[in-house]
C-alpha positions in Angstrom: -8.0 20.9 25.4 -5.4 22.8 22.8 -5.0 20.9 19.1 -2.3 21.7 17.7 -1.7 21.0 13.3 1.8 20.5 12.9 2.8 21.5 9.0 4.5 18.5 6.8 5.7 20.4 3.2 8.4 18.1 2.1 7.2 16.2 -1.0 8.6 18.9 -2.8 5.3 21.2 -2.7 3.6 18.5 -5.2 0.6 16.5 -4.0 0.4 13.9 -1.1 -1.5 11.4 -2.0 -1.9 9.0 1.1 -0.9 8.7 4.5 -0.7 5.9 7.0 0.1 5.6 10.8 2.0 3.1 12.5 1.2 1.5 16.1 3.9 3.4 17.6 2.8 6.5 16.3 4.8 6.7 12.9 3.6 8.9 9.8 4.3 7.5 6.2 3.3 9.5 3.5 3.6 9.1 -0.4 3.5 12.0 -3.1 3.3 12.8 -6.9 6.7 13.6 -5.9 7.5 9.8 -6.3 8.5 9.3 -2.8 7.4 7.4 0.0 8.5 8.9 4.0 8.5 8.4 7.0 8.1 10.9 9.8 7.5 11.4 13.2 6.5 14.1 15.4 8.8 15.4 18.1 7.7 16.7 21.4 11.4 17.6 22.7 10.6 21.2 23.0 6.7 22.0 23.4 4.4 19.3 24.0 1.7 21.8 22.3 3.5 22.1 19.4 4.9 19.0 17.9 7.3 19.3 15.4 7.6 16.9 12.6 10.8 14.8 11.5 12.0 13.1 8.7 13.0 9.7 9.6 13.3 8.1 6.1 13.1 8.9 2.3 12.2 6.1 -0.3 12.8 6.9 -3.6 11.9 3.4 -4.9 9.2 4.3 -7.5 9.5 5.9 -10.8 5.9 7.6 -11.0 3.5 8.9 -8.8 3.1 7.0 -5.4 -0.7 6.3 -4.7 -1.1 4.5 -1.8 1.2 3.3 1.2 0.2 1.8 4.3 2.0 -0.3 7.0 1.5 -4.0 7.8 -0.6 -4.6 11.0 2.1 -6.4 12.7 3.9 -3.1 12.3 6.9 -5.0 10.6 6.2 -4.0 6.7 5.7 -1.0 5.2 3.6 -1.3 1.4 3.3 1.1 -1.4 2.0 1.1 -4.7 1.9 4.1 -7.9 2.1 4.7 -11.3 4.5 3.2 -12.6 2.3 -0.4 -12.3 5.0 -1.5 -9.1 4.2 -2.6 -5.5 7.4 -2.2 -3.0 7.4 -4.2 0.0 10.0 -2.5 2.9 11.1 -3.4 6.4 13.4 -1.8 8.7 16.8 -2.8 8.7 20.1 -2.5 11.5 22.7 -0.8 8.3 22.1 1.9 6.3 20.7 1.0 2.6 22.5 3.9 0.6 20.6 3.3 -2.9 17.5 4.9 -0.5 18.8 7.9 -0.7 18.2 9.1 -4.0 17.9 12.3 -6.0 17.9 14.2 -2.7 20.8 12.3 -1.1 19.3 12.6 2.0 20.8 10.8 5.3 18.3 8.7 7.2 17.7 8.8 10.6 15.9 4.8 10.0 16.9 2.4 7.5 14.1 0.9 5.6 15.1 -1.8 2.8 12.9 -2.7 0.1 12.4 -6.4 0.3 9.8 -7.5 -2.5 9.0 -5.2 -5.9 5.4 -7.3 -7.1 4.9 -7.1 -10.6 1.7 -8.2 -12.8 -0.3 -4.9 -13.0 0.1 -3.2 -16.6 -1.6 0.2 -15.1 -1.4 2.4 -12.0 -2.2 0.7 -8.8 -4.7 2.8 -6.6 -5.0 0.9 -4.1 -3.8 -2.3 -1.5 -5.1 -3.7 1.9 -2.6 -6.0 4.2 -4.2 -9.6 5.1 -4.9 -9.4 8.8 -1.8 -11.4 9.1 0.5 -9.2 7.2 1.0 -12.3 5.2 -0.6 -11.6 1.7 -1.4 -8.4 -0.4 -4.4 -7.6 -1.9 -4.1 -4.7 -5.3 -6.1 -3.0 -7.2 -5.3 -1.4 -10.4 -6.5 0.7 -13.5 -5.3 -2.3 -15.4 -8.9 -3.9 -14.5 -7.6 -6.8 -12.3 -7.0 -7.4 -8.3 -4.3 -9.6 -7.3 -3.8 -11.2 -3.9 -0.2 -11.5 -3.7 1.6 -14.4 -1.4 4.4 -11.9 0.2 6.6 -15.4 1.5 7.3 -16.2 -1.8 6.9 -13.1 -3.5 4.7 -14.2 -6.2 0.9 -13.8 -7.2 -1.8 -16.5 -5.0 -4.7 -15.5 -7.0 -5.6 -13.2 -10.1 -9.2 -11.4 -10.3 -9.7 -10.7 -14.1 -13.5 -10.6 -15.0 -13.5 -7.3 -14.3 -14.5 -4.6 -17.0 -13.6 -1.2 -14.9 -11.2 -0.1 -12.7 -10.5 -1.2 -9.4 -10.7 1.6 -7.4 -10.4 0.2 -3.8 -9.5 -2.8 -1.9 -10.4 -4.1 1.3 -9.9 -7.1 3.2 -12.0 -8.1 6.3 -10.8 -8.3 10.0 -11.2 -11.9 10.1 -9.6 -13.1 6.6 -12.5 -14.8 5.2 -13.2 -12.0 2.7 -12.4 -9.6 0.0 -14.4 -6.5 -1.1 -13.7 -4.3 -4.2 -15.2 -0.8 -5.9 -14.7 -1.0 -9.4 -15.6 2.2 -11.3 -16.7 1.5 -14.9 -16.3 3.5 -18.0 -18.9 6.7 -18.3 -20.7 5.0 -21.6 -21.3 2.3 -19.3 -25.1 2.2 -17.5 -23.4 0.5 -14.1 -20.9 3.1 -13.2 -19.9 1.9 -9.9 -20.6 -1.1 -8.1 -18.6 -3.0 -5.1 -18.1 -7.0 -5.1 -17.5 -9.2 -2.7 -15.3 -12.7 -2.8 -15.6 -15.3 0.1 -12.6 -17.5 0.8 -14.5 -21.3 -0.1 -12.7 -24.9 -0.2 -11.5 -25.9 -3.8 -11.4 -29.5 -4.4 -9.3 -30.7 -7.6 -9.2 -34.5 -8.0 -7.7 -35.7 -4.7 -6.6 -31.8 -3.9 -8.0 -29.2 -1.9 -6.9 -25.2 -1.9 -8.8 -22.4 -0.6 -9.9 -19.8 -3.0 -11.6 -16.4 -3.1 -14.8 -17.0 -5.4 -17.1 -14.6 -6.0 -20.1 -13.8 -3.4 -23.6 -15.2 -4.5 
């Protein structure tokens, strides 16, 4: 069997700093470049030597792009950087010309941002889809995690008691639970740890909600 490393240069030489595939076999990609694309690789020619394409450019964020990753329904593409924002696209049928850019490149797709989140005040490292590409869950330099509601736009639940940085996110396959890695200051004598929040019942006077609270 013959592997072949296709060559993707086109964050203007600077730094890519995630990748994610979608199911049908998409690339998106973000960079200290502050773009976010999407690619795919081309077998017209040689099926041994696939040739990547530039399908869409995304020039959304002001700062460094950290993290990006697709819903998994495959309908919503996420990305998060430093300039404190999370951008929430889809694919759309016309062209969205304020995509374009510094570069002013055409697209070959049209992706639309739907949804910029805001209520980190530092760089957000990282995010994880719900399992039904319904919520968001962030993690910043800021000290906090959000879960975000992504119907409405707006924040479900804030995670505040933190004293380092949230440094990763994850939420499990079946919903019922939330895991972090925070990384504290140096000074500190705990310099890393990872916590763990299951989704509980909340009763309120006649009202119930469910809640992430904090693993025993």
């Amino acid at each position: 069997m013959k592997v072949a490393t296709p060559m993707v240069s086109w964050h203007a030489r600077e730094p890519v700093l995630s990748v994610d595939i979608h199911p049908s076999g998409k690339i998106a990609t973000a960079g200290a470049d502050n773009f976010v694309r999407i690619w795919e690789l081309g077998r017209e020619k040689d099926a041994n030597d696939p040739k990547p394409r530039v399908l869409t450019n995304l020039s959304y964020h002001n700062a460094s792009v950290n993290i990006v990753r697709f819903s998994p329904d495959g309908k919503l593409l996420a990305s998060a950087g430093d300039d404190h924002m999370i951008f929430i696209y889809k694919q759309a049928d016309k062209p969205d010309v304020s995509s374009f850019g510094k570069e002013r490149q055409e697209n070959i797709e049209d992706w639309v941002r739907t949804k910029a989140l805001r209520g980190h005040l530092g760089d957000v490292y990282s995010l994880c889809w719900s399992p039904d590409s319904t919520q968001l869950f962030t993690g910043s330099v800021d000290n906090k995690s959000i879960v975000w509601d992504l119907t409405k736009g707006e924040v479900l639940q804030y995670f505040k008691e933190h004293t380092g940085y949230v440094q990763g996110v994850a939420w499990d396959p079946l919903g019922q639970m939330l895991n972090e890695l925070l990384i504290y200051p140096m000074q500190s004598n705990l310099r890393r740890t990872c916590r763990a929040y299951t989704l509980r019942q909340i009763k309120r006077g006649k009202k119930s909600s469910k809640k992430f609270k904090l693993s025993a």
